[in-house]
C-alpha positions as CSV (number, residue, x, y, z in Angstrom):
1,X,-10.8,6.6,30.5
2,X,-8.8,10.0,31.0
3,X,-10.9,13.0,32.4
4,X,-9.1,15.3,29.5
5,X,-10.9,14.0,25.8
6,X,-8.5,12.8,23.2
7,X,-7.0,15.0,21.8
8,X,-5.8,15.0,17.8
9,X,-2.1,14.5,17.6
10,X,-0.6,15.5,13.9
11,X,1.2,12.9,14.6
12,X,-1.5,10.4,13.1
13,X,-1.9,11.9,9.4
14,X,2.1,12.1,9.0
15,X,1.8,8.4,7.3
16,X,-0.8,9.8,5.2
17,X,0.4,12.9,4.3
18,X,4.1,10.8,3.0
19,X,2.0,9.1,1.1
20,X,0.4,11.9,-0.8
21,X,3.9,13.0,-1.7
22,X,4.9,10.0,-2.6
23,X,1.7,9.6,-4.7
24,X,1.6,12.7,-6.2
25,X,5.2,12.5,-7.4
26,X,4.3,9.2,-8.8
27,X,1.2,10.8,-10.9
28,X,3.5,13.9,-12.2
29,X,5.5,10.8,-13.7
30,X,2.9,8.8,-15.2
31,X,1.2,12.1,-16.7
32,X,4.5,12.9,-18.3
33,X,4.2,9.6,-20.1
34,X,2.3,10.5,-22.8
35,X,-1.5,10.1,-23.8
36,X,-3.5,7.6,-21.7
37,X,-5.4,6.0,-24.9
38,X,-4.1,5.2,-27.9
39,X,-5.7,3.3,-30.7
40,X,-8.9,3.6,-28.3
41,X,-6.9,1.1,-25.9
42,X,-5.3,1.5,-22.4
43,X,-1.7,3.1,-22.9
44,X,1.1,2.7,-20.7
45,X,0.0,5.5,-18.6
46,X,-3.1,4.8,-17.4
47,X,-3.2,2.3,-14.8
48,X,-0.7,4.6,-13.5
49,X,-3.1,7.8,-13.3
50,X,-6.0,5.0,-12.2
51,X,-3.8,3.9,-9.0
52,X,-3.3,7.0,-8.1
53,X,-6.7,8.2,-8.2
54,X,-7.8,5.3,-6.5
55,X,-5.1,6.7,-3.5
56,X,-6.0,9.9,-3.2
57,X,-9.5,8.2,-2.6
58,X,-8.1,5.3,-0.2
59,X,-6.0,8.6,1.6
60,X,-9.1,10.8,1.9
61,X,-11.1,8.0,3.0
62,X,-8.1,7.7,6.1
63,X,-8.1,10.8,7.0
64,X,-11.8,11.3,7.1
65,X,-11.6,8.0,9.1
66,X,-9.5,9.7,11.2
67,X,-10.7,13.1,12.2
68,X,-14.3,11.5,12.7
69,X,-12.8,9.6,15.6
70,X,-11.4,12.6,16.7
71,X,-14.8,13.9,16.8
72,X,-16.5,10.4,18.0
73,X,-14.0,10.1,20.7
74,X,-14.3,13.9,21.8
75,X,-18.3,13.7,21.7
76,X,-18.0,10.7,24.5
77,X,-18.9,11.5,28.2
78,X,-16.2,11.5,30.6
79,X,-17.9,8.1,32.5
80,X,-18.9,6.3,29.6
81,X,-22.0,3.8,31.3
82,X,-20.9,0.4,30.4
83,X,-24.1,-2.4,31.1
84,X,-22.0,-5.2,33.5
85,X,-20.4,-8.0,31.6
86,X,-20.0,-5.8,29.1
87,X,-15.8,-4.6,28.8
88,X,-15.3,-1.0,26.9
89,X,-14.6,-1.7,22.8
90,X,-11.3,1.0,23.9
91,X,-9.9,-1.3,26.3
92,X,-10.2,-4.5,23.9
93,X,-8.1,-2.7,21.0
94,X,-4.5,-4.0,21.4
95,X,-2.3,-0.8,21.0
96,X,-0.3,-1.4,18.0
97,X,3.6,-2.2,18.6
98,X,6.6,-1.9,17.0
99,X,6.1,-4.9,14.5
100,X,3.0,-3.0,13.3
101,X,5.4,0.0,12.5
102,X,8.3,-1.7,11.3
103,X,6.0,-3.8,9.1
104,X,5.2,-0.6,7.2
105,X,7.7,1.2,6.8
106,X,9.6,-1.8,5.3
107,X,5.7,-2.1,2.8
108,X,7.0,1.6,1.7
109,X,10.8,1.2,1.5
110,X,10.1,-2.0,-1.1
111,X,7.2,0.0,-2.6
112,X,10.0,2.9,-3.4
113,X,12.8,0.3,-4.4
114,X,10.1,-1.3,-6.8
115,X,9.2,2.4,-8.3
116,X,13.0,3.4,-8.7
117,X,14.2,0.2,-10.1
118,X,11.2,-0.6,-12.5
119,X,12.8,0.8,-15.8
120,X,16.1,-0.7,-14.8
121,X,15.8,-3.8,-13.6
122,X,12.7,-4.7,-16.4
123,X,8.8,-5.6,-15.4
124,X,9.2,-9.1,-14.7
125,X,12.3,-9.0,-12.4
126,X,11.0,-5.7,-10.6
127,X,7.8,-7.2,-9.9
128,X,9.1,-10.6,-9.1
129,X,10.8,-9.1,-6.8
130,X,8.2,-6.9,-5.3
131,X,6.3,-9.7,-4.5
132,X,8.4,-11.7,-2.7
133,X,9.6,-8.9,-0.9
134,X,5.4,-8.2,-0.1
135,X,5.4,-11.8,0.8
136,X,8.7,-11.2,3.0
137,X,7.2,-8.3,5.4
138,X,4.1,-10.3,6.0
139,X,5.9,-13.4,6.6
140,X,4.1,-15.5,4.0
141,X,5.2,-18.9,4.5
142,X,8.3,-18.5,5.6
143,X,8.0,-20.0,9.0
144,X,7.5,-23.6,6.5
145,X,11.4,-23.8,5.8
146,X,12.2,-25.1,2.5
147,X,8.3,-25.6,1.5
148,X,7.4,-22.1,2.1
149,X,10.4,-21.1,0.1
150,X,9.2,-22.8,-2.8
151,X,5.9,-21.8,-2.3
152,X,6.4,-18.0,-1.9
153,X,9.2,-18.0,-5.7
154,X,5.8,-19.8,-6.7
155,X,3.5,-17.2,-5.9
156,X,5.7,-14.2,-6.6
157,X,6.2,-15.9,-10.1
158,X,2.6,-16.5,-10.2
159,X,1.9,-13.0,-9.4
160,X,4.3,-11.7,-12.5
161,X,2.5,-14.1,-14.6
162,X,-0.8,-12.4,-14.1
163,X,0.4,-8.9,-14.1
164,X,1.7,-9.9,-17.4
165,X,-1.1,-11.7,-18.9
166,X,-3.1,-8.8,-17.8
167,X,-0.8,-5.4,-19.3
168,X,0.8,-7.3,-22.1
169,X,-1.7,-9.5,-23.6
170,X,-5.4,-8.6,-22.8
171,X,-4.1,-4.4,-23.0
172,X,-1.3,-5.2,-25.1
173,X,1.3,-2.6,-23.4
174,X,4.5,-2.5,-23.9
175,X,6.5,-3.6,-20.3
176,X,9.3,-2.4,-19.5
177,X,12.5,-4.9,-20.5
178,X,15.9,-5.4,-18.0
179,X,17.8,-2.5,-18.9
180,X,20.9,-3.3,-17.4
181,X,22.7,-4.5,-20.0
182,X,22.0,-1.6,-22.2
């Protein structure tokens, strides 16, 4: 371990403060949708204002995760004792690679795409899409050729289907149709 604690690098919060922008411009245009109730039921703009609350949570609980290892990592000794046959947890931890970053930013570059292209492309085809896309950057299946083809168009589709099932017919909201044509 360094003699010098760990110092907090900005550097760590950048991902979460991207998506706080990105989340708060997604609120701004769910709150410009109109009332979240109507008729006493769910409208079409409140699972909207509900995912980003639950955000804002998910982001506070990150940076709060990360400014108390700041602190834990700070408060350590210099010559932490480590009891023999024992390894440090530090030294166990993989550093992340490239993958790990790659992987993410593609996560947010579909999550975008899926937000831009809702209204045009229509709920089913937007969120078909989304999943498979999902299912793309964390290589679900796809090492199975043809099989895990099939089985990710099922998944995606099966995704769609429950989405659906849920907004549409247990809410009864009104999704989004392809507007392309229009």
């Amino acid at each position: 371990m360094p003699a010098n604690p760990r110092r907090f690098r900005f550097g760590e919060l950048i991902l979460p403060l991207v998506l706080f922008v990105a989340t708060t411009i997604y609120l701004s245009d769910a709150l410009r949708n109109g009332a979240i109730f109507r008729y006493g039921l769910p409208s079409a703009g409140f699972m909207p204002i509900l995912l980003s609350i639950a955000m804002y949570l998910a982001l506070l609980a990150v940076v709060i995760g990360q400014l108390c290892r700041r602190r834990v990592t700070d408060d350590r000794p210099s010559q932490p004792q480590v009891p023999d046959g024992l390894s440090d947890p530090d030294t166990l931890a993989a550093p992340p690679d490239q993958g790990t970053y790659v992987v993410t930013i593609v996560v947010i570059a579909i999550s975008f795409l899926y937000v831009l292209m809702f209204r045009h492309l229509g709920f089913l085809v937007s969120t078909f899409l989304f999943s498979l896309g999902l299912l793309a950057a964390f290589r679900f299946g796809w090492s199975k050729g043809v099989v895990g083809i099939v089985l990710n168009l099922g998944v995606a589709s099966a995704i769609c289907l429950i989405v659906y099932l849920f907004f549409a017919v247990l809410f009864g909201i009104q999704l989004p149709r392809m507007g392309l044509l229009i």
